[in-house]
C-alpha positions as CSV (number, residue, x, y, z in Angstrom):
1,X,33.0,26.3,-21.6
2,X,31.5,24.0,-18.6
3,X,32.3,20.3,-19.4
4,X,30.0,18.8,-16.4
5,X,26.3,20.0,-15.3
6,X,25.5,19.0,-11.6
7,X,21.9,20.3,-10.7
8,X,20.8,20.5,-7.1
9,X,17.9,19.5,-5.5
10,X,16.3,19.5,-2.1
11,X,14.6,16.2,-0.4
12,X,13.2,15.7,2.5
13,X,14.4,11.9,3.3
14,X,18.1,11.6,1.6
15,X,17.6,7.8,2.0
16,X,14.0,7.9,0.4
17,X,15.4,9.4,-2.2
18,X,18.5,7.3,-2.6
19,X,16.2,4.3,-2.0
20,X,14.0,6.1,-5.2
21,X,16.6,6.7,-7.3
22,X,18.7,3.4,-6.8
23,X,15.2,1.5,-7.9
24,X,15.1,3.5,-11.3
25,X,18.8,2.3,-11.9
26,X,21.2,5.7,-10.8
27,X,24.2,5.1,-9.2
28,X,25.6,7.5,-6.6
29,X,29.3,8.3,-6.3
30,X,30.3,7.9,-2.9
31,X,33.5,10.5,-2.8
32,X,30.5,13.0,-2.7
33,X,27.9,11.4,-0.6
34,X,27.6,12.0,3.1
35,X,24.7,12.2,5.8
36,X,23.4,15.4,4.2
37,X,24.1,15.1,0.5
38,X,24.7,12.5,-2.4
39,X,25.6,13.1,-5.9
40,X,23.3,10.6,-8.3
41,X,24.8,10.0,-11.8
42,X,22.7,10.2,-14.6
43,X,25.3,10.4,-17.1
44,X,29.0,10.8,-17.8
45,X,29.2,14.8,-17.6
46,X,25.6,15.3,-15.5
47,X,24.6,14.6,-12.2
48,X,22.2,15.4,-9.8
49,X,23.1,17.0,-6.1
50,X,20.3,15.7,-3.4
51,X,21.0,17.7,-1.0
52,X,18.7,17.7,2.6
53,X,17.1,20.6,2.8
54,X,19.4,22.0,5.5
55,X,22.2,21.7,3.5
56,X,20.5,22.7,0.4
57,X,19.6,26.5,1.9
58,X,23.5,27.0,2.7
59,X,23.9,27.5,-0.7
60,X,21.1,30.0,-1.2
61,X,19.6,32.8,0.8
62,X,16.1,32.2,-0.9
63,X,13.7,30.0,0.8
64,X,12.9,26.5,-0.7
65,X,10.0,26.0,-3.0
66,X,7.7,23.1,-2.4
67,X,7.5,20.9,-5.7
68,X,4.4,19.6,-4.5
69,X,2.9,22.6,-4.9
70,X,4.6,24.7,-7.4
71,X,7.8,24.1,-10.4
72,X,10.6,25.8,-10.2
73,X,12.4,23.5,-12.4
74,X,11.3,20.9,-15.1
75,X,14.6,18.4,-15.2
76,X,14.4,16.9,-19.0
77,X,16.7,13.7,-19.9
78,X,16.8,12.3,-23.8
79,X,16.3,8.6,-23.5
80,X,17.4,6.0,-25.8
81,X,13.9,4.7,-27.2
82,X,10.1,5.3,-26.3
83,X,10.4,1.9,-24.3
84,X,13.3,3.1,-22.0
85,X,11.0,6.3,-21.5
86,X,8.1,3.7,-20.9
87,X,10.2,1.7,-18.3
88,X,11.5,4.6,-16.3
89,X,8.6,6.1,-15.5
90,X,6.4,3.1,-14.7
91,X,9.6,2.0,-12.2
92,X,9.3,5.6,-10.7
93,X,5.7,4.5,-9.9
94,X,6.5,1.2,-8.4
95,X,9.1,3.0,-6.7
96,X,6.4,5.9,-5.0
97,X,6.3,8.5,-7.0
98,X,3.6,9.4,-9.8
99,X,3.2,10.8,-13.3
100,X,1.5,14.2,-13.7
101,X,0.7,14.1,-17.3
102,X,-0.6,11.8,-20.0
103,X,2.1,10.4,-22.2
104,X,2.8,12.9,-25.4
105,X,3.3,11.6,-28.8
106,X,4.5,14.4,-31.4
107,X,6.0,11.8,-33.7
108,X,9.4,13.4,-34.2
109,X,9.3,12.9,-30.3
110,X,7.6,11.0,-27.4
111,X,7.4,12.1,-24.0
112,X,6.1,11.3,-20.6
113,X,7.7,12.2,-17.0
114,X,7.3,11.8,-13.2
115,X,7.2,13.2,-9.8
116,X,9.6,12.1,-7.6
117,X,9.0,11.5,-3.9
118,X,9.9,15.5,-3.3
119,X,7.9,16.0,-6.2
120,X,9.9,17.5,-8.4
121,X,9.1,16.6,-12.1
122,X,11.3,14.7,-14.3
123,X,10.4,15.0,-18.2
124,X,11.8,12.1,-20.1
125,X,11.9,12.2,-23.8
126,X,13.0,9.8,-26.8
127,X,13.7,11.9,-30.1
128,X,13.4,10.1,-33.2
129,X,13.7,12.8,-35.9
130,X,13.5,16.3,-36.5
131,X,10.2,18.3,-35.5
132,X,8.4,19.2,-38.8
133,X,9.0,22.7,-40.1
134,X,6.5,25.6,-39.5
């Protein structure tokens, strides 16, 4: 049973990103951070690999997708409350990126997201209940 999940992701600018990332409050553990890659923590069993893209295609033989063009991945974090979902995404503004989508409000759960600087899009929800039965 995997007791970590570390997804990958390719940037342009590592030190955009870091410099992104850093303003929306990740920290980065330094025993796996180098010129070409650092490893972001979001939480205590997942983290996020930036990789440059350089480094990112020695790990696969298939060419990159551009997120400002097309999604290959949709990267969804649980937040504590509607506010911290509120909070992150208007610092991801400040910070350069942009939203993509108008907040949703299901009321068993709120959503809204961003694109980061690579544009990749990060869906952040709160959950306050269960979603109604069908």
């Amino acid at each position: 049973m995997a007791t970590n999940i570390f997804i990958n992701l390719p940037v342009r600018d590592l030190q955009q990103s870091v410099k992104f990332f850093t303003h929306l409050g990740y920290s980065f553990n330094q025993h796996y951070t180098d010129d070409s890659a650092t490893c972001m923590i979001v939480a205590e069993n997942i983290f996020v690999m930036l990789l440059v893209e350089s480094r990112f295609k020695e790990f696969t033989p298939k060419p990159i997708s551009d997120a400002r063009t097309s999604t290959e991945v949709l990267v969804c974090l649980q937040l504590e409350s509607r506010d911290a979902v509120t909070t992150m995404v208007n610092k991801a503004v400040e910070a350069g990126g942009s939203t993509y989508k108008e907040p949703q409000d299901h009321g068993f759960m709120y959503g809204h997201g961003y694109q980061d600087l690579d544009g990749h899009l990060w869906e952040l929800v709160h959950m306050s209940g269960e979603p109604p039965k069908h």
